[in-house]
NUPANU-170700 format. One line per field, with one value per residue: residue in three letters; x, y, z of N, C-alpha, C in turn. Coordinates in nm, 3 decimals. Each point is the difference from the previous one (the first is absolute). Example, Ala and Ser with C-alpha at 12.3 -4.5 7.8 and 13.67 -1.06 7.14 Angstrom:
2
code	c(ALA;SER)
n.px	c(1.319;-0.035)
n.py	c(-0.569;0.105)
n.pz	c(0.780;-0.072)
ca.px	c(-0.089;0.082)
ca.py	c(0.119;0.119)
ca.pz	c(0.000;0.006)
c.px	c(0.090;-0.077)
c.py	c(0.120;0.109)
c.pz	c(0.000;0.073)
This chain:
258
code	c(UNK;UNK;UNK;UNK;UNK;UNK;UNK;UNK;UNK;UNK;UNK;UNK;UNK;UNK;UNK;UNK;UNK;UNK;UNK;UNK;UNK;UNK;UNK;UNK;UNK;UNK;UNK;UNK;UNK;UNK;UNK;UNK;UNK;UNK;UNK;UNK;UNK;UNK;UNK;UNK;UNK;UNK;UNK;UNK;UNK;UNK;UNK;UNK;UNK;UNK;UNK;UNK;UNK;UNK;UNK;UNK;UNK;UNK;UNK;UNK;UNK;UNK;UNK;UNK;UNK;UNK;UNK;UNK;UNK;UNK;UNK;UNK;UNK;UNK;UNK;UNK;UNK;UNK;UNK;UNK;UNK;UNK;UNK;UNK;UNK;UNK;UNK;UNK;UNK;UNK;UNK;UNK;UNK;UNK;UNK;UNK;UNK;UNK;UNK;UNK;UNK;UNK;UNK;UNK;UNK;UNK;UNK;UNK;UNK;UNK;UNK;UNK;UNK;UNK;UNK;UNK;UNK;UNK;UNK;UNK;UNK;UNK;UNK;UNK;UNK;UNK;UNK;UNK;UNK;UNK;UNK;UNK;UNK;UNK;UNK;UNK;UNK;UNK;UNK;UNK;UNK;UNK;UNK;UNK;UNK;UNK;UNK;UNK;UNK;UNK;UNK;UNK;UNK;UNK;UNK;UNK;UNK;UNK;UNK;UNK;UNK;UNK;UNK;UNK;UNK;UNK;UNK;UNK;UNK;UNK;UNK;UNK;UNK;UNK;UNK;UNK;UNK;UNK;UNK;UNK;UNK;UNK;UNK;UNK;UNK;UNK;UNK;UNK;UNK;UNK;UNK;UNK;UNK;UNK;UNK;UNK;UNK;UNK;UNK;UNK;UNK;UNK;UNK;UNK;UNK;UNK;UNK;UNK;UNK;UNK;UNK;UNK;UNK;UNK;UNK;UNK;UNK;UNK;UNK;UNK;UNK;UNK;UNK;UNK;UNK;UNK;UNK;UNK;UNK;UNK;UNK;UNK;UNK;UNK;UNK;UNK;UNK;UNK;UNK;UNK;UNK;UNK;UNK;UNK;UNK;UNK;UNK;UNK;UNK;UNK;UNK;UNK;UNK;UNK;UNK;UNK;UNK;UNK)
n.px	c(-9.004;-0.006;0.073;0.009;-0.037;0.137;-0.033;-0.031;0.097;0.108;-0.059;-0.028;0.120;0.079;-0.093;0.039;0.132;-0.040;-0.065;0.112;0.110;-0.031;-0.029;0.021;-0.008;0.038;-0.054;-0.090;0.000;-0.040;-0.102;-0.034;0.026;-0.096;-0.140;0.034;0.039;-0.126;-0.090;0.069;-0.012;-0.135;-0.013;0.090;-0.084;-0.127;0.073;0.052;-0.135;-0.037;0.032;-0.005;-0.129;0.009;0.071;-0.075;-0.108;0.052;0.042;-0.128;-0.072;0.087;-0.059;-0.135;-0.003;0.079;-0.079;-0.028;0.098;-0.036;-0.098;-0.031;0.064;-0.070;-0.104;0.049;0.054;-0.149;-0.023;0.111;0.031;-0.145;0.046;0.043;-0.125;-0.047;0.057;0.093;0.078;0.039;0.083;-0.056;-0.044;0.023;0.016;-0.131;-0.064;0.028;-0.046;-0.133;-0.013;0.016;-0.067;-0.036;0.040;-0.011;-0.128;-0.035;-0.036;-0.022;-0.078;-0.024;-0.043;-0.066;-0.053;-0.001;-0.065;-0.079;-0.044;0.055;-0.038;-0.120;-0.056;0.017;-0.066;-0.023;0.046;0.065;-0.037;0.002;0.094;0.014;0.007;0.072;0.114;0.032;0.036;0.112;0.065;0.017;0.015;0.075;-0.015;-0.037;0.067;0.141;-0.047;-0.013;0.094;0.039;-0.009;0.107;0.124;-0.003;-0.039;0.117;0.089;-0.017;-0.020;0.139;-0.012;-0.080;0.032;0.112;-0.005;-0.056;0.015;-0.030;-0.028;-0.079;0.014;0.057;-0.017;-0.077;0.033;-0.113;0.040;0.089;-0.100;-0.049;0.052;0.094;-0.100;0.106;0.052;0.023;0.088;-0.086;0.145;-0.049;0.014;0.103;0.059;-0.098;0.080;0.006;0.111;-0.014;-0.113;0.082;-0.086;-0.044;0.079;0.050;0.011;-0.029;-0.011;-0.111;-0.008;-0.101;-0.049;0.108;0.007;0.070;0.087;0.047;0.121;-0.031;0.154;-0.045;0.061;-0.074;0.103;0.093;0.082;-0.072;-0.025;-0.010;-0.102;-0.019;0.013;0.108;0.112;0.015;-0.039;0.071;0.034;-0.030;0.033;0.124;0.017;-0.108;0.097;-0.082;0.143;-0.104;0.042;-0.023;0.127;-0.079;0.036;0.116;0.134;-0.013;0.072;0.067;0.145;0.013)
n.py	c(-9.021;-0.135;0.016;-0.101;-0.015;-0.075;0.086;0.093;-0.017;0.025;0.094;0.066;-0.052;0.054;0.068;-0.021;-0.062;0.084;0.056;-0.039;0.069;-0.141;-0.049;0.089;-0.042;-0.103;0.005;0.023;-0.079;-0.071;0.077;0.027;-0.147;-0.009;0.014;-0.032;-0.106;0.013;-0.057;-0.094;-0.078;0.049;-0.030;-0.143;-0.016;0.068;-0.065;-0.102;0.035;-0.026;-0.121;-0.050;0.044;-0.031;-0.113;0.014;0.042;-0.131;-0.049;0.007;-0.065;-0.104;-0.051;0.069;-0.095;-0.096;0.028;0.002;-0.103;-0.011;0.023;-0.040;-0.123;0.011;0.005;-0.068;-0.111;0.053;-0.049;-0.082;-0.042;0.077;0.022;-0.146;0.021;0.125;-0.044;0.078;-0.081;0.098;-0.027;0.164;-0.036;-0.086;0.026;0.134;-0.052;-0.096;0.104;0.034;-0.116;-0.019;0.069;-0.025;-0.112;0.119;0.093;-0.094;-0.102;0.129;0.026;-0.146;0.013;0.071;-0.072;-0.084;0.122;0.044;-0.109;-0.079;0.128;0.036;-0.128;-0.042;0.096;0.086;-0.036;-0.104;0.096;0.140;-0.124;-0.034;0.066;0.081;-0.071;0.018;0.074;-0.014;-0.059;0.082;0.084;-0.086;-0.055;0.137;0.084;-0.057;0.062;0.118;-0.038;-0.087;0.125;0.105;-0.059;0.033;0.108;0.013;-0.070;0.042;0.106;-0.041;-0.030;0.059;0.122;-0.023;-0.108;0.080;0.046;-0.070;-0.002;0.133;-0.054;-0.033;0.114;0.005;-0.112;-0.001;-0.075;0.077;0.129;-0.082;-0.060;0.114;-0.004;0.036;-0.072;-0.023;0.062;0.005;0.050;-0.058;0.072;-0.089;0.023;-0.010;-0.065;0.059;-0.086;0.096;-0.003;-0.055;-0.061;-0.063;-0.144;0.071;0.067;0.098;0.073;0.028;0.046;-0.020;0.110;0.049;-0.106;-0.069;-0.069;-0.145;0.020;-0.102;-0.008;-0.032;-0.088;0.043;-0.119;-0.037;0.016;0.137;-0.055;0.137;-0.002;0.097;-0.094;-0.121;0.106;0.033;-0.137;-0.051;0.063;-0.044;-0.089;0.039;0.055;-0.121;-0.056;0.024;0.005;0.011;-0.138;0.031;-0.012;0.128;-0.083;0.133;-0.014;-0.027;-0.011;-0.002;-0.053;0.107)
n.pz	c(-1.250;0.070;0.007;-0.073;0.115;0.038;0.106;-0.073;-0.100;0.089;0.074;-0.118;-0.004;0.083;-0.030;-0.095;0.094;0.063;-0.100;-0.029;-0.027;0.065;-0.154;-0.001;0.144;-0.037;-0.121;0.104;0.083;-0.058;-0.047;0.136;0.036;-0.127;-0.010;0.130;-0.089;-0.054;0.111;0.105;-0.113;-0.022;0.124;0.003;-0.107;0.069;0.149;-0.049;-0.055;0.170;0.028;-0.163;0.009;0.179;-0.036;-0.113;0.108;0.118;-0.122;-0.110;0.097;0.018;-0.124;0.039;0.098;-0.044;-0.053;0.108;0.015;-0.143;0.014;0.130;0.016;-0.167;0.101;0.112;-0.061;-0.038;0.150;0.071;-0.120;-0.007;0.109;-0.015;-0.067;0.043;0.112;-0.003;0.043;0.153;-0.049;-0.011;0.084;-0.058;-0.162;0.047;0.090;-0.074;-0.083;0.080;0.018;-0.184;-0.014;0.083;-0.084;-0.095;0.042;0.117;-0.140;-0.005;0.096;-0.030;-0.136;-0.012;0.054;-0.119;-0.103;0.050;0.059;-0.157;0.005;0.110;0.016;0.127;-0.118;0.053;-0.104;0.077;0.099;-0.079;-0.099;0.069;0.040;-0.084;-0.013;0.145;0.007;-0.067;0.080;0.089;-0.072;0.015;0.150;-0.014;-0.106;0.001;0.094;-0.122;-0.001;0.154;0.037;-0.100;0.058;0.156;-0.002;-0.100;0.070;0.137;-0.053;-0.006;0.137;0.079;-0.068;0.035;-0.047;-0.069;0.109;0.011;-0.083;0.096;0.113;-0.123;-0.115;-0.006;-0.005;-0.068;-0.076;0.042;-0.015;-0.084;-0.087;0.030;-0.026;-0.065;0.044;-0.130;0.066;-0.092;0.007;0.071;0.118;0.021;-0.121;0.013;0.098;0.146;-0.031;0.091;0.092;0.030;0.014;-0.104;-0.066;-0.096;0.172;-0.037;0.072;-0.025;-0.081;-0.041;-0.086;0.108;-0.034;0.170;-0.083;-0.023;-0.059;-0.059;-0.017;-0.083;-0.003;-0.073;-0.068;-0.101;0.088;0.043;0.078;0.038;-0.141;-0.079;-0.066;-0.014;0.027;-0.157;-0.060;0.039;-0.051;-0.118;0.034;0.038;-0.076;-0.014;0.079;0.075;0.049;0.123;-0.042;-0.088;-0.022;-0.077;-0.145;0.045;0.004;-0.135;0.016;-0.105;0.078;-0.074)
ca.px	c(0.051;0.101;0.196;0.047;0.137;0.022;-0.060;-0.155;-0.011;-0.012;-0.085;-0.108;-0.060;-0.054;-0.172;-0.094;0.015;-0.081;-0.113;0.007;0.065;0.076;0.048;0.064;0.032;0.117;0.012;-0.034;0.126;0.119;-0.015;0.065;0.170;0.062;-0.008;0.099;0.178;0.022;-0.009;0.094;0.045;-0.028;0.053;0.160;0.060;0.029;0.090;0.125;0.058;0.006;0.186;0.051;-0.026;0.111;0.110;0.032;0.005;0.169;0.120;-0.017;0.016;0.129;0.098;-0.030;0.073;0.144;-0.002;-0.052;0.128;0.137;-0.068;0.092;0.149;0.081;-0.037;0.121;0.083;0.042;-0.010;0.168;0.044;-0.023;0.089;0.122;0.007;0.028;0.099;0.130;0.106;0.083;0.160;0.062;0.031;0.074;0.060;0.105;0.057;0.109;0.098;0.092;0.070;0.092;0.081;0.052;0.068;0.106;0.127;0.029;0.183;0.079;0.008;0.113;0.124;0.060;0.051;0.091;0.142;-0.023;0.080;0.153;0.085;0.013;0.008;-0.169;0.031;-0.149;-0.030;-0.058;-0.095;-0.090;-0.055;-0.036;-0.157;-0.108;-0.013;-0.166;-0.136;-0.031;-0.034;-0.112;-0.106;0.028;-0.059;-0.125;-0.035;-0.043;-0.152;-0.081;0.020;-0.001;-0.177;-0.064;-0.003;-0.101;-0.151;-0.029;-0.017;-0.162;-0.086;0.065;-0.066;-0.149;-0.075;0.063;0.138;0.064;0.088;0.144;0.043;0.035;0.133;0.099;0.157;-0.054;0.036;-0.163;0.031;0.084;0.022;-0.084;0.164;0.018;-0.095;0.045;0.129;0.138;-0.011;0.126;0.102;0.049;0.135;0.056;0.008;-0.127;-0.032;0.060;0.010;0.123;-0.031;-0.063;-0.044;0.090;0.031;-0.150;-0.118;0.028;-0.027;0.039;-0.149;-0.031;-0.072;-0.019;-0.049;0.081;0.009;0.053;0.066;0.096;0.034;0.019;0.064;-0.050;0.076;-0.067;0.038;-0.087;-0.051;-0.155;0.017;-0.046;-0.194;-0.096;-0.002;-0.136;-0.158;0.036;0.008;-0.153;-0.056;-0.008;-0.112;-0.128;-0.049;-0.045;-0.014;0.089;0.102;0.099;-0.002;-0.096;0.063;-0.095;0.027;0.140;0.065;0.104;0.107;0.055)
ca.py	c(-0.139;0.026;-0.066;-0.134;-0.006;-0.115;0.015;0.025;-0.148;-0.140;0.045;-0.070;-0.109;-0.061;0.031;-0.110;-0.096;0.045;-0.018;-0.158;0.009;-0.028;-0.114;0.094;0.023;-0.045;0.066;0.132;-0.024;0.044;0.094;0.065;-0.014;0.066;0.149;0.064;0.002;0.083;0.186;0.002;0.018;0.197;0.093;0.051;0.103;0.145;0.048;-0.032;0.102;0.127;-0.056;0.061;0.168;-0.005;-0.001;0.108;0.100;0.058;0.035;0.096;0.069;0.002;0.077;0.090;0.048;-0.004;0.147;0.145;-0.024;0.031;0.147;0.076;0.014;0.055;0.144;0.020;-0.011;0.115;0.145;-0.035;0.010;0.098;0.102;0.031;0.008;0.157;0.040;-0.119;0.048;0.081;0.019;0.084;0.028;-0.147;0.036;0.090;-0.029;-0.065;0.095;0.054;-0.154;0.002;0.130;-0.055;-0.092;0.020;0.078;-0.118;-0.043;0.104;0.001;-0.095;0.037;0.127;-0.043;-0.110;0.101;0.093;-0.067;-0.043;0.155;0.086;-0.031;0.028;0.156;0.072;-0.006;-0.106;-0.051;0.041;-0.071;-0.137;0.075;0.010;-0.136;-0.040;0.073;-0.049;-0.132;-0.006;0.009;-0.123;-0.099;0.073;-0.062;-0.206;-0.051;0.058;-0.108;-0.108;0.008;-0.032;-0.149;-0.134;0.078;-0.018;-0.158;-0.006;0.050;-0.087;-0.139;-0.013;0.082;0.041;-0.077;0.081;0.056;-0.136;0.025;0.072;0.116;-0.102;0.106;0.052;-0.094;-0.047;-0.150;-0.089;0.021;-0.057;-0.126;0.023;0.073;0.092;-0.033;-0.001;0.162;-0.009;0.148;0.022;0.004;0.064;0.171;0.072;-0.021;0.040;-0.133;0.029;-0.114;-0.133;-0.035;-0.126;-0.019;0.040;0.081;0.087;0.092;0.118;0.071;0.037;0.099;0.017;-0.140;-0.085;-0.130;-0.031;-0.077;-0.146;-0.041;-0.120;-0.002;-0.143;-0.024;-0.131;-0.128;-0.003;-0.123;0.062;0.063;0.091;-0.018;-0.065;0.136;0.076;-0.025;0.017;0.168;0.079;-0.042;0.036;0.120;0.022;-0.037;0.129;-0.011;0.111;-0.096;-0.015;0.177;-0.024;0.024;0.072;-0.030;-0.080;0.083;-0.076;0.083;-0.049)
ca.pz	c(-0.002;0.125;-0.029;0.090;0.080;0.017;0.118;-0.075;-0.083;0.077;-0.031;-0.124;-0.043;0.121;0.038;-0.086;0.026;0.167;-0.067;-0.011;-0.113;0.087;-0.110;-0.089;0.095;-0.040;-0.084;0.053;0.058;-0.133;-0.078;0.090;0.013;-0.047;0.051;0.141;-0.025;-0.088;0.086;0.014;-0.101;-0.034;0.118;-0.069;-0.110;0.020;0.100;-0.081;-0.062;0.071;0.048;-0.109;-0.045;0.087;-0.013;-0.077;0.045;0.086;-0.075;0.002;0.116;-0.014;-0.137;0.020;0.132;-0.105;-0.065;0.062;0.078;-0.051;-0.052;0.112;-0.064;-0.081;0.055;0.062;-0.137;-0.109;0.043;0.056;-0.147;-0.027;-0.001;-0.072;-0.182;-0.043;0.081;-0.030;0.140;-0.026;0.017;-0.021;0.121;0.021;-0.058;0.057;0.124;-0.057;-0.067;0.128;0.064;-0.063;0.031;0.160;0.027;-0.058;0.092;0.069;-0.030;0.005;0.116;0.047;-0.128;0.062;0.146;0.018;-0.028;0.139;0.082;-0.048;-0.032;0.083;0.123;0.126;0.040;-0.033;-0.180;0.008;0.085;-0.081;-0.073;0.105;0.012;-0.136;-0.003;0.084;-0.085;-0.205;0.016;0.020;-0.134;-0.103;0.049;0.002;-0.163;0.039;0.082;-0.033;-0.156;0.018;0.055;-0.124;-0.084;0.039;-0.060;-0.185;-0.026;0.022;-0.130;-0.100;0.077;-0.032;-0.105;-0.142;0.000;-0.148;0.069;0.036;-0.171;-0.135;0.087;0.079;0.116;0.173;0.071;0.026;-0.013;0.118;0.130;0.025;0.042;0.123;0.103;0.040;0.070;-0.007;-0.074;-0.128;-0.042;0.137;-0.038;0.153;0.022;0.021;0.139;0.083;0.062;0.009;0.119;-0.031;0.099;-0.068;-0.117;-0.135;0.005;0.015;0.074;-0.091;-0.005;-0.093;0.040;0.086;0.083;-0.009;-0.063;-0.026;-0.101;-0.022;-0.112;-0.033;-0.085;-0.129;-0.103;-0.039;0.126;0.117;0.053;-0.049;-0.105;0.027;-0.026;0.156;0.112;0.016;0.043;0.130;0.026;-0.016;0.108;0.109;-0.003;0.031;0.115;0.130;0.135;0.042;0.032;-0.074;-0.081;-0.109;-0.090;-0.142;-0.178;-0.044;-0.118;-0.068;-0.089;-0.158)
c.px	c(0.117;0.107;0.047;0.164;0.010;-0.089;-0.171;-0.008;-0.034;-0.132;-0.095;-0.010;0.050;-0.100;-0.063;0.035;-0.059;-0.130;-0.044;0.076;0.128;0.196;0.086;0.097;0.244;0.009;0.003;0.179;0.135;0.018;-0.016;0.167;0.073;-0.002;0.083;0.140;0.008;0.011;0.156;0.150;0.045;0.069;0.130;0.003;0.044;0.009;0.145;-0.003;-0.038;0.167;0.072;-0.014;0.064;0.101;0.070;-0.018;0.084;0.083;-0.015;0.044;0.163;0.068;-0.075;0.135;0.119;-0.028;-0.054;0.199;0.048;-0.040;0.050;0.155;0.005;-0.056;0.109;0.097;0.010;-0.031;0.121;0.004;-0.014;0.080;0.138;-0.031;0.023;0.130;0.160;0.074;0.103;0.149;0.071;0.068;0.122;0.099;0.154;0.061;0.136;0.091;0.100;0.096;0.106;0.117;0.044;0.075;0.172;0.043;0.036;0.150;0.104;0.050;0.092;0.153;0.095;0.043;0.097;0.178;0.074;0.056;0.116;0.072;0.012;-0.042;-0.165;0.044;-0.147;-0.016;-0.095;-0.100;-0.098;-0.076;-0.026;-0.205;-0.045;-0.035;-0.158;-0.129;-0.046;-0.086;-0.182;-0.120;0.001;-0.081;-0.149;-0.077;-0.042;-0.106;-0.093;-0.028;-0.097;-0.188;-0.078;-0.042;-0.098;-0.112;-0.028;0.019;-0.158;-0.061;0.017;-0.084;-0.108;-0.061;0.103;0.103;0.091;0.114;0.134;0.027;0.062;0.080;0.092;0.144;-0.088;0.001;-0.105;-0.027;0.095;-0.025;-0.213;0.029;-0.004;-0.061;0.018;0.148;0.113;-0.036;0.178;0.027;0.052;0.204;0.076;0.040;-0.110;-0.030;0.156;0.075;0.159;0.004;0.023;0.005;0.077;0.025;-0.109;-0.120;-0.022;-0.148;-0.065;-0.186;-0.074;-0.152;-0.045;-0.040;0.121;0.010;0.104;0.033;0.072;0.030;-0.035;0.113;-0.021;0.071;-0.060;0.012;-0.036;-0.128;-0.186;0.030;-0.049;-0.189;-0.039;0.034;-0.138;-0.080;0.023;-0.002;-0.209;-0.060;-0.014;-0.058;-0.078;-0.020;-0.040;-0.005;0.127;0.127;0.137;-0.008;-0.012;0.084;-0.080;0.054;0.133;0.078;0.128;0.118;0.048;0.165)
c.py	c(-0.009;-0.054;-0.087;-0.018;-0.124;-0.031;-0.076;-0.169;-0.120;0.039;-0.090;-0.152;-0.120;0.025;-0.092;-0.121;-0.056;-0.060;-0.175;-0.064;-0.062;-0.054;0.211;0.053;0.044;0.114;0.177;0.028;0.067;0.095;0.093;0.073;0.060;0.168;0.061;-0.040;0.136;0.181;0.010;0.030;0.153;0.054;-0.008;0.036;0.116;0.012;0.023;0.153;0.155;0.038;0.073;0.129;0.073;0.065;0.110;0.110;0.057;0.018;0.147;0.177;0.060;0.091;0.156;0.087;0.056;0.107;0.108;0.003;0.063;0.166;0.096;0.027;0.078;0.165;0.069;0.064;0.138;0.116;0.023;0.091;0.136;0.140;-0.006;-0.081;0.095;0.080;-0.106;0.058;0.111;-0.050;0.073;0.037;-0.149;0.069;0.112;-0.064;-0.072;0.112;0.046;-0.049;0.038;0.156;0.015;-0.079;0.055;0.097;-0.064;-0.004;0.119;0.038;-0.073;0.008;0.141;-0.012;-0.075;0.070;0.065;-0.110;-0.024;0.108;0.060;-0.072;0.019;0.156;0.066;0.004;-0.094;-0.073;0.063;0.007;-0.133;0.078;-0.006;-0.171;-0.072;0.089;-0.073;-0.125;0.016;0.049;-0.113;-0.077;0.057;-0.063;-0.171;0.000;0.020;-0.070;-0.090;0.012;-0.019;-0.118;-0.078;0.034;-0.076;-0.158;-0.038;-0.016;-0.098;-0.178;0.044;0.030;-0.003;-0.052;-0.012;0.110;-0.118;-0.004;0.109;0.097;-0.114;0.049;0.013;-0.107;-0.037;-0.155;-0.065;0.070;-0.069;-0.135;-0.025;0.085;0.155;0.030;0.025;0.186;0.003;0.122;0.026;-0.078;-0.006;0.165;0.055;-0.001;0.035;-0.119;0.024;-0.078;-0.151;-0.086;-0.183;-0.014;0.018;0.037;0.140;0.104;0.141;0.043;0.039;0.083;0.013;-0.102;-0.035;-0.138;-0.065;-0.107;-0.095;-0.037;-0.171;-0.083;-0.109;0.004;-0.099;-0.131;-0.019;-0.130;0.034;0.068;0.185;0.020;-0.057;0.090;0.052;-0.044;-0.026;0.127;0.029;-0.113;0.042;0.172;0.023;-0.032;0.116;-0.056;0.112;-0.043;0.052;0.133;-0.032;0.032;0.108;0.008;-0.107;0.090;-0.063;0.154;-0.029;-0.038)
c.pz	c(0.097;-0.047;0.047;0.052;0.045;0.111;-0.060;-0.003;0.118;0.118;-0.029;-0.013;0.136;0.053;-0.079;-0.005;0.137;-0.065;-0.058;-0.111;0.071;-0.066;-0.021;0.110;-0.080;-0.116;0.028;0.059;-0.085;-0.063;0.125;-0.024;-0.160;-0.030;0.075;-0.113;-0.157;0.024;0.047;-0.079;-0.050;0.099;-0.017;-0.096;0.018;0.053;-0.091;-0.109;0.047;0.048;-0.093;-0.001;0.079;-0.024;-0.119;0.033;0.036;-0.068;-0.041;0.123;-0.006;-0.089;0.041;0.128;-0.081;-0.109;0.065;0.076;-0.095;-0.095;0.141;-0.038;-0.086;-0.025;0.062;-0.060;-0.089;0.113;-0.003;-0.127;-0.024;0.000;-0.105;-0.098;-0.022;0.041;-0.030;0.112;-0.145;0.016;0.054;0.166;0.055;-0.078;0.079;0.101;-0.082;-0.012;0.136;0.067;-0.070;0.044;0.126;0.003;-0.094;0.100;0.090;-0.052;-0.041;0.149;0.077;-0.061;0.126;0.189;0.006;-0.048;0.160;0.064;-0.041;-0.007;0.098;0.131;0.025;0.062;-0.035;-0.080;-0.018;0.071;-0.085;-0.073;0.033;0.056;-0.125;-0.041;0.023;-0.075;-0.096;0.093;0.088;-0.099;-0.109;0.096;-0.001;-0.145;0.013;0.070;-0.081;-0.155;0.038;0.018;-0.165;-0.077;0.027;-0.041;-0.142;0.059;0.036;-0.118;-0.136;-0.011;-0.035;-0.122;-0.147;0.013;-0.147;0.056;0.010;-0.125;-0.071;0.120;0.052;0.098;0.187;0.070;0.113;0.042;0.097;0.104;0.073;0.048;0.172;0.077;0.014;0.046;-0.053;-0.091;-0.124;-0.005;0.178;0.012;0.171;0.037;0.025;0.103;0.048;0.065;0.078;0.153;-0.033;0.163;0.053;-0.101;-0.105;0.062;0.040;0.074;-0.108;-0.014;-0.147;-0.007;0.139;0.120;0.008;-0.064;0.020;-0.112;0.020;-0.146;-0.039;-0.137;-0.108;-0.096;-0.044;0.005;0.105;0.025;-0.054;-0.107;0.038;-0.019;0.160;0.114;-0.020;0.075;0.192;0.081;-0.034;0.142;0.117;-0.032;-0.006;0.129;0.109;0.116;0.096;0.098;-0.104;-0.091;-0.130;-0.083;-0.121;-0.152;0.001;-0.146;-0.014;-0.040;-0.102;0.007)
């Protein structure tokens, strides 16, 4: 049996209006025209719900893309992680380096204690140049230790930021927290005696060296009448230390006299 198609229909019975069916001519007509608006009809339907099916696809598509994005990430994530669930930073090497600093810095103030006798008693005499040498020593193994602190620190703050920031809590003596603050910058227990400031070049600047690198020092003087507070030096000061240019000389610490 053949399938009638709008085609078939008009067809058909425009053949039998050919035949002499001259009076159906109008009616044929019609029922043409409606055949072709009902077929038509079907075809947007299911265009409209090929559009739809579409369209869920792509979302779909999407939320798929967006979870294969975020299964990468948190792959990432526990590879990064992995090593230090099992592993905790060590102290023990930040720790000593402190101790050492500390013990350097008393014979330091004995040293000076005892030059400063030598000069009011006996003058600029080989006694004194003697201990003026040993002097430099203490001092140069004290600017040795401070580098070595300073390499420690930055190592555990590293470690503190990314992986374990239960370190800013539970080592509040190591001074972890401000020295993330400032980038690093301001070194707390540092002292003018620790430096050689016997050059001075201009007013509050002085000529002098620390582990073996020439430096120089500028005093600054913040009260509390001063025009800049000591927070806004800071942050002025952490500014210009991040800056890298080989225009201008690079600020490596700030430190405060007691």
């Amino acid at each position: 049996m053949k399938k009638v198609t709008p085609k078939l229909v008009r067809e058909f019975i425009c053949g039998r209006c050919e035949k002499g069916a001259g009076g159906l001519a109008l009616p044929v007509e019609t029922l043409s025209d409606e055949v072709e608006t009902e077929h038509s009809r079907n075809a947007t339907f299911i265009t409209s719900i090929l559009h739809a099916v579409k369209r869920e696809l792509d979302e779909e598509q999407k939320t798929f893309s967006g979870l294969h994005r975020y299964i990468t990430e948190f792959l990432k994530l526990k590879e990064d992680l992995s090593p230090w669930l099992q592993q905790k930073p060590s102290l023990t090497e930040l720790q000593e380096s402190k101790k050492n600093v500390r013990l350097l810095k008393s014979q330091l103030r004995h040293r000076l204690a005892d030059l400063q006798d030598v000069e009011e008693n006996e003058g600029y005499n080989e006694h004194h140049h003697e201990l003026k040498t040993k002097l430099e020593e203490v001092r140069a193994n004290l600017h040795k230790c401070m580098a070595e602190e300073d390499q420690h620190m930055q190592r555990i703050a590293d470690l503190a930021e990314r992986h374990f920031p239960e370190l800013l809590l539970q080592n509040t003596d190591l001074g972890i927290t401000s020295y993330l603050n400032y980038n690093g910058m301001v070194k707390a227990g540092r002292e003018p005696d620790h430096y050689c400031l016997e050059k001075q070049i201009a007013s509050g600047v002085y000529q002098t060296w620390f582990n073996s690198e020439e430096v120089l020092i500028q005093e600054h003087l913040i009260s509390d009448n001063a025009p800049v507070s000591r927070e806004e030096f800071l942050q002025n000061a952490k500014t210009y230390y991040g800056i890298q240019s080989p225009h201008l000389v690079p600020l490596q610490a700030v430190f405060f006299s007691k």
